[in-house]
C-alpha positions in Angstrom: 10.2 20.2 -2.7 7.4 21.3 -1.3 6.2 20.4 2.3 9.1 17.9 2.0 11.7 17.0 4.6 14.7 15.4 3.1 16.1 14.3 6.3 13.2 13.2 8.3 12.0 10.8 5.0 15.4 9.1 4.9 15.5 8.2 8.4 12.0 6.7 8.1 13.0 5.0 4.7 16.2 3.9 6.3 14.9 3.2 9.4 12.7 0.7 7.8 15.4 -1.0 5.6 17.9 -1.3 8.8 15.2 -3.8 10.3 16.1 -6.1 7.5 18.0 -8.8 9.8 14.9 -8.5 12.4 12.6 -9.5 10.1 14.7 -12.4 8.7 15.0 -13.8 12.1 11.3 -13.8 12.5 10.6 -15.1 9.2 12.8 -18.1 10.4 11.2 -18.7 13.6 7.8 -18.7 12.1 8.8 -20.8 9.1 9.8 -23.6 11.4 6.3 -23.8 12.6 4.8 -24.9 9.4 2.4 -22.3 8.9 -0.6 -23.3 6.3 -1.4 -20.1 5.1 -0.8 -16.3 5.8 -3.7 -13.6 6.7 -3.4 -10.3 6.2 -5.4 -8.1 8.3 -5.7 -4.6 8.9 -8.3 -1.1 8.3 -8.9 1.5 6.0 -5.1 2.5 4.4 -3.2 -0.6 6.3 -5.4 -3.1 4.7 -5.3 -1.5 1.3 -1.3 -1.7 1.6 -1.8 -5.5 2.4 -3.5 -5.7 -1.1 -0.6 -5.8 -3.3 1.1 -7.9 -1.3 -1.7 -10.3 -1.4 -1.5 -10.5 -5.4 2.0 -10.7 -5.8 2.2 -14.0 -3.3 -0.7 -15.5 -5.7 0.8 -14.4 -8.3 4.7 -15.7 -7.4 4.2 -18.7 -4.5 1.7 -21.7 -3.8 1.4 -20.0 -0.3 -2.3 -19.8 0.5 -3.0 -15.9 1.4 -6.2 -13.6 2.4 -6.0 -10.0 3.0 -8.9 -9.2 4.6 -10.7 -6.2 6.7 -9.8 -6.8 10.4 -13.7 -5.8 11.8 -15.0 -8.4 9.2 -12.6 -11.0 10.1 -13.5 -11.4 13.7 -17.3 -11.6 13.2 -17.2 -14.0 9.8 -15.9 -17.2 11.1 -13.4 -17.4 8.5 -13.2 -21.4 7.5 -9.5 -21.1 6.3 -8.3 -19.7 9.3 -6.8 -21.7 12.4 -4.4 -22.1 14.9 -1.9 -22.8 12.1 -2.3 -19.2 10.6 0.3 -17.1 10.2 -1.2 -13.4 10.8 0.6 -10.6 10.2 -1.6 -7.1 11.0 -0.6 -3.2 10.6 -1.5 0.2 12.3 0.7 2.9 12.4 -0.3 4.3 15.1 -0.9 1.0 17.1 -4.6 1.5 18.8 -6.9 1.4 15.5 -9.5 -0.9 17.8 -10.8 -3.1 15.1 -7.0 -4.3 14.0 -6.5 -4.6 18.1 -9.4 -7.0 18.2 -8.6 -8.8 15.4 -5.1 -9.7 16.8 -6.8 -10.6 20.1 -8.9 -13.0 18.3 -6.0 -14.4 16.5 -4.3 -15.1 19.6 -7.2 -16.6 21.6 -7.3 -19.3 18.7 -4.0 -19.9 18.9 -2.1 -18.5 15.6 1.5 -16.5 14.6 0.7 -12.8 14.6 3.3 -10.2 13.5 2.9 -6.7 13.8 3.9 -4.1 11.9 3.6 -0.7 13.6 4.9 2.8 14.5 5.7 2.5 18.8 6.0 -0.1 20.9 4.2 -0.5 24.2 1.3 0.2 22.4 -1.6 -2.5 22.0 -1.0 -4.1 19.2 3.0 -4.4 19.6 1.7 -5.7 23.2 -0.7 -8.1 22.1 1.6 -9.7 19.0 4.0 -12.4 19.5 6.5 -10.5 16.8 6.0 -7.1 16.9 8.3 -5.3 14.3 8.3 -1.4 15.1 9.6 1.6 12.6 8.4 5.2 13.8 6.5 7.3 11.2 3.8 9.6 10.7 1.2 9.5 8.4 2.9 10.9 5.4 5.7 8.6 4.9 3.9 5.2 7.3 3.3 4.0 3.7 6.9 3.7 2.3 7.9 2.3 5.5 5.2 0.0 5.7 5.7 -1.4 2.2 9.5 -1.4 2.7 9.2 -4.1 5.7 6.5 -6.1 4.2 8.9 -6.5 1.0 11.4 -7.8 3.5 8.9 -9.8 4.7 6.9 -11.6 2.1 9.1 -11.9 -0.7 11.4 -13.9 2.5 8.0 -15.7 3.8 8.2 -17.2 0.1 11.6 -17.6 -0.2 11.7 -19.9 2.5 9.1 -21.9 1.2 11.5 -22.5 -2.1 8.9 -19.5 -3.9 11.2 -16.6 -4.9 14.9 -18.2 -4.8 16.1 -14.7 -5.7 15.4 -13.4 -2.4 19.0 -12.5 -1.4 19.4 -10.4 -4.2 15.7 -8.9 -4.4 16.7 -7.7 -0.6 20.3 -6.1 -1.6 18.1 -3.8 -4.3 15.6 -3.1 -1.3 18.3 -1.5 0.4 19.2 1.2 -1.8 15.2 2.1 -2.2 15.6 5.3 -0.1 17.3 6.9 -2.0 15.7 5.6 -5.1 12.6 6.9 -4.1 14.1 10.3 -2.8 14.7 10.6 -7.0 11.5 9.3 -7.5 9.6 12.1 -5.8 12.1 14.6 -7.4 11.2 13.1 -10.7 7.2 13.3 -10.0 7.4 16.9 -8.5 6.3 19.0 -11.5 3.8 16.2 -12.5 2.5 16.7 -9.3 2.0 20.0 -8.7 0.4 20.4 -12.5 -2.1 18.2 -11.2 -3.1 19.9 -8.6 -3.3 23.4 -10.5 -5.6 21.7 -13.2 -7.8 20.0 -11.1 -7.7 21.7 -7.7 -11.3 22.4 -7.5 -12.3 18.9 -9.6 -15.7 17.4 -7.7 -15.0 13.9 -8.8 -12.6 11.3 -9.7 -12.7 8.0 -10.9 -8.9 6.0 -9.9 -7.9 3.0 -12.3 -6.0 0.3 -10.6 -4.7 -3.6 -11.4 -2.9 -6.2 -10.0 -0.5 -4.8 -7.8 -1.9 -1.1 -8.1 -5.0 -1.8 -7.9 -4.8 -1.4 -3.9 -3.1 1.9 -4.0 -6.3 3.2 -5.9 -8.3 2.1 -3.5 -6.3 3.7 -0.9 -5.3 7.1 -2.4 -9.3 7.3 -3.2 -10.5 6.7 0.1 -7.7 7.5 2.7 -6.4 10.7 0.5 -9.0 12.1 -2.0 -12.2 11.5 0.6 -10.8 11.6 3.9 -8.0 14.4 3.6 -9.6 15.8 1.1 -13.5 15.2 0.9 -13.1 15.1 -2.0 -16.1 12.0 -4.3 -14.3 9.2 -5.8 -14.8 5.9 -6.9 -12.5 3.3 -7.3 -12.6 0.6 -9.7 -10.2 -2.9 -10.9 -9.2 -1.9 -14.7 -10.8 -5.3 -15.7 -14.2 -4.2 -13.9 -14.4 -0.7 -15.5 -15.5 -2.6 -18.6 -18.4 -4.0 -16.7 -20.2 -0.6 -15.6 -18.6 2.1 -14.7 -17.3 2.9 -18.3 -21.0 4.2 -18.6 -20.3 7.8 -16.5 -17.3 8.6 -18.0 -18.2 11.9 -20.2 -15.6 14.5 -21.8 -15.6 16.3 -18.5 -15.0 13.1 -16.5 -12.0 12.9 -14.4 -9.7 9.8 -14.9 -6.9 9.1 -13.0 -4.6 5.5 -13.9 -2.5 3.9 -11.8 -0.2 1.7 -14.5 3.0 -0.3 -13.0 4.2 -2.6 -14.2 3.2 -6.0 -13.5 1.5 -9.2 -15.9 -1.8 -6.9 -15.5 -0.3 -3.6 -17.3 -2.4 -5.0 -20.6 -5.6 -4.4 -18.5 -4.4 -0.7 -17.8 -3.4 -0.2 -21.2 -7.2 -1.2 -22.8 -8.5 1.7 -20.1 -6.1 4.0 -21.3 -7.7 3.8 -24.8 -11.0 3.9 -23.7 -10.2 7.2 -21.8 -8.3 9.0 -24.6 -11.0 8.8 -26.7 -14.1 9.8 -24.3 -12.6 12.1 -21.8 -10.4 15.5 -21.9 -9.7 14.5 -18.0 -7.2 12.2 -18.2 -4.1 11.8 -15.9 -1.5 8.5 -16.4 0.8 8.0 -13.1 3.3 5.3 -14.5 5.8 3.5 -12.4 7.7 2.9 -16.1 8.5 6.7 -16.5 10.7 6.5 -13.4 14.2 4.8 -13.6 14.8 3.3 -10.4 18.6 3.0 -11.5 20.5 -0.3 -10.0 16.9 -1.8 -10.1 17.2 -4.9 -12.2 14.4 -5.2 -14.9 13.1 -9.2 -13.4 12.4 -6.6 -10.1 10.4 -4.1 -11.3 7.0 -4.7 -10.8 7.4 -5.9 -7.3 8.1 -2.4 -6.6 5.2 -0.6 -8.3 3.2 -0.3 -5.6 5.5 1.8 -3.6 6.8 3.4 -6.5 3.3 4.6 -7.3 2.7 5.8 -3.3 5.7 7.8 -3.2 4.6 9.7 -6.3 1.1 9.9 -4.9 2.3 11.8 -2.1 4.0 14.6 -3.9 0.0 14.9 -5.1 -1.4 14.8 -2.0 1.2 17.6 -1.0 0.4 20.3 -3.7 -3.8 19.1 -3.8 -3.6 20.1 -0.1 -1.9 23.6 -0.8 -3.5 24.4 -4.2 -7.0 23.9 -2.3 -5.8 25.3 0.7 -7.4 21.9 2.7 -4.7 20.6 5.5 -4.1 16.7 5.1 -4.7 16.7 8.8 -8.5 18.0 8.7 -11.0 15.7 9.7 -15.2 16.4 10.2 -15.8 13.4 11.7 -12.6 10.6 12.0 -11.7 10.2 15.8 -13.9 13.5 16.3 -17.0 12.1 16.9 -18.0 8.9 18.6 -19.7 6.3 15.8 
């Protein structure tokens, strides 16, 4: 594949799945507390990958949750939160200063914080009472991310008697890399068709729900705008109905997110709606993929990753097709703001 080291993705992949028995032990430390709810917190692409997590605990658990933006967070006086919080914060890199604040805050006041991140002795792992390190860069940092906080949620609930399948879930977790691995494979010509057709494409609207919903947001802002500079807008399947169905022309550039969660329904009425009004439109389906072993009761816990690690094959061939590195930036950590 293109741009694509085998080798280094699987030790990231891996690398992430081997922390399995470190994360159990911290979800047992912090479970004896008694927490009373669970923040997650985090900027730009780490809070968008706290998203799905956030809907599939309302969706599966009685477990109060809010994933919110960490620069928000410290200045809003956030009622729910307290010193019986659990917080559980991301940056890869381990400095992005508004998540450093916001775990500073958390700890002056007394809650849990976990961090997810790619280093230790970094600020964040330093300031965190659980810090829970996996190195990666930016292009596979999401499937690593998302591969811990399945560990790591889906355990949070287990122990409160919410998902009594956990044991096995976490079995079929391990064999992900190498799910995945096909999954890219699989997406590869899908991918790089994309990127031929709509290479030089001014504007996209992405389609999200329920557990996909925050990978739209992401891949619009954090890919298509920031690596790319590319105009996007982003929009809940349910909300498109309420406004933004009013731009969409034959010329109009549609791109839908569907997995495979309660919300696919909501994708589906979009995906009418687009066939008959625009020649522009592009389906990314978690269903087209096999994910072999995976039992069918699992499935849509693992669209969200399922639908990054296809993304990423796009963002691979947009960034050669248009000639544009991923790693160009006018303005992010160029210029003080």
């Amino acid at each position: 594949m293109l741009n694509f080291n085998q080798e280094k993705y699987l030790q990231v992949t891996r690398g992430a799945v081997a922390l399995r028995s470190e994360i159990e032990e911290i979800v047992e430390k912090v479970s004896q507390q008694e927490y009373k709810n669970i923040f997650l917190l985090g900027s730009g692409g780490a809070v968008a990958t706290f998203y799905p997590f956030e809907y599939m605990i309302k969706s599966t658990s009685s477990i109060p949750v809010y994933a919110e933006i960490a620069a928000e967070f410290v200045v809003m006086n956030n009622q729910q939160f307290n010193e019986k919080s659990l917080v559980i914060l991301s940056s890869l890199s381990g400095t992005t200063e508004e998540t450093v604040a916001a775990a500073k805050y958390c700890k002056e006041k007394g809650a849990t914080t976990i961090g997810i991140t790619g280093e230790y002795h970094k600020p964040l792992a330093d300031t965190v009472d659980y810090p829970i390190v996996n190195y990666a860069e930016n292009d596979f940092a999401g499937d690593s991310n998302q591969l811990i906080l399945s560990f790591l949620i889906f355990n949070l609930m287990h122990k409160k008697g919410d998902f009594p399948k956990y044991e096995a879930f976490a079995e079929q977790l391990e064999a992900l890399p190498e799910l995945l691995l096909g999954v890219k494979e699989e997406a590869d010509s899908k991918a790089c068709e994309f990127a031929e057709t709509y290479k030089d494409e001014p504007y996209h609207i992405l389609v999200g729900a329920g557990n996909t919903m925050g990978r739209a947001y992401s891949y619009a802002m954090c890919v298509l705008e920031e690596m790319q500079w590319i105009k996007t807008k982003s929009i809940h399947a349910a909300e498109f109905f309420h406004g933004t169905l009013e731009i969409v022309e034959e010329d109009t550039s549609m791109i839908l997110l569907k997995g495979e969660d309660e919300t696919r329904p909501l994708m589906e009425r979009v995906e009418r709606f687009a066939e008959k009004y625009t020649k522009k439109l592009t389906v990314f389906d978690t269903q087209d993929y096999e994910l072999k072993g995976i039992v069918p009761e699992f499935r849509k816990y693992l669209s969200p990753i399922v639908t990054s690690t296809v993304l990423q094959r796009v963002s691979v061939h947009l960034e050669e097709k248009r000639n544009h590195s991923l790693e160009t930036r006018r303005y992010y950590r160029k210029v003080a703001y």
